[in-house]
N, C-alpha and C positions, 0 to 999 in steps of 0.2 A: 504494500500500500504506500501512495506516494503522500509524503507530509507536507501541505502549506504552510512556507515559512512568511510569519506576516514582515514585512517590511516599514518603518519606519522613517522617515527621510529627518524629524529630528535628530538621528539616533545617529546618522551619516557621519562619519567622521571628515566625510570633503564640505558636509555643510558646515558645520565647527570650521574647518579651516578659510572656507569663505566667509566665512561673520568675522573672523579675526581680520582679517584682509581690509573688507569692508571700514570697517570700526579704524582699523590703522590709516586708513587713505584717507576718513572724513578727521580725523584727529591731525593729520599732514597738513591737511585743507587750510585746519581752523590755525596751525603757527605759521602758516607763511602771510606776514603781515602784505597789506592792503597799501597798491597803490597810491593813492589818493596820500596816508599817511607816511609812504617816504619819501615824498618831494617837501616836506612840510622840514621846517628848523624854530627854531624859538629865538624868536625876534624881541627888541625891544623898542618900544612904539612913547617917544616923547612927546607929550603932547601938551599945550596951553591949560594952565589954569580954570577950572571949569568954574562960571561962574552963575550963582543960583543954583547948581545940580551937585549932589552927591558925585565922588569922582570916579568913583567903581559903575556908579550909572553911566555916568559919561562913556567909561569906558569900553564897557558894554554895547552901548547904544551907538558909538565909533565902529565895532567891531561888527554888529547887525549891519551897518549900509555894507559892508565887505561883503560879507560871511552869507549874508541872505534871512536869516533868522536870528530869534535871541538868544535859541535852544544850539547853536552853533556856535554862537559868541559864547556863552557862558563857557561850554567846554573846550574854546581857543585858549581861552583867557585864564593864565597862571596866576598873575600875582597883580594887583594893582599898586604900582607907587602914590603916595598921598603926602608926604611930610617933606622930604628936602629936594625932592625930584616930583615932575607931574608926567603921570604915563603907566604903560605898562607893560607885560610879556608875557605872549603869546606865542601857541605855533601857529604860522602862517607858510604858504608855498609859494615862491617867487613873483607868482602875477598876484597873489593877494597885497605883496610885500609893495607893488606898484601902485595898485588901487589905493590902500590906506596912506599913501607915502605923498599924496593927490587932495588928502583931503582937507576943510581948511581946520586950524586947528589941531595938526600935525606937525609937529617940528621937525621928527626926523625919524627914522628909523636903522638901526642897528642892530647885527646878528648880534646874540648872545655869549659871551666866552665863556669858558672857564677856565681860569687859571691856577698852576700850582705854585704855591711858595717853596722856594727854596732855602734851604737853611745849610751856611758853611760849618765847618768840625767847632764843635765849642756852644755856637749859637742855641740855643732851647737847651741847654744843660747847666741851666744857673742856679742848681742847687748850692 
């Protein structure tokens, strides 16, 4: 007598190996960063004294004429300067860098550095 053996395609071990596969490509997918975000640097946007407006508003509401929204500006927009400097930094991508650099009310704009200090033999050991 011949026995049916029931089959399950769960139970497949080339299905397991295709889910892992799968699951790996969309996980590849999601770290390779997004156009859009590597043309972009972090600039710094000097700008006039804002006067009657809060200056994070200002800055804000600078960065909407760019950006197209507020919900864009907000998430360009890093740090607002308020006290011994007026302005702020943001990431922006080279024709953004144009646009805002245009507008009035803009003094200047400038990539972002960072720099490291140096220290010669002796220096930061003044115990």
């Amino acid at each position: 007598m011949h026995r049916r053996t029931k089959f399950s395609i769960f139970s497949s071990p080339l299905l397991i190996l295709l889910l892992v596969f799968v699951i790996f490509v969309i996980k590849m997918a999601e770290s390779v960063p997004s156009t859009a975000d590597s043309s972009k640097s972090v600039q710094i946007v000097y700008t006039e004294r804002p006067q009657d407006e809060e200056p994070e508003a200002y800055h804000i509401r600078t960065l909407t004429s760019v950006l197209g929204s507020e919900d864009a500006a907000k998430e360009a927009l890093l740090y607002s300067y308020k006290t011994a400097a007026s302005g702020f930094s943001a990431k922006l991508t080279p024709e953004q860098v144009e646009q805002i650099s245009k507008l009035p009310g803009v003094l200047q704009v400038v990539p972002s550095k960072t720099l490291q200090l140096h220290t010669g033999p002796g220096i930061g050991k003044l115990h």
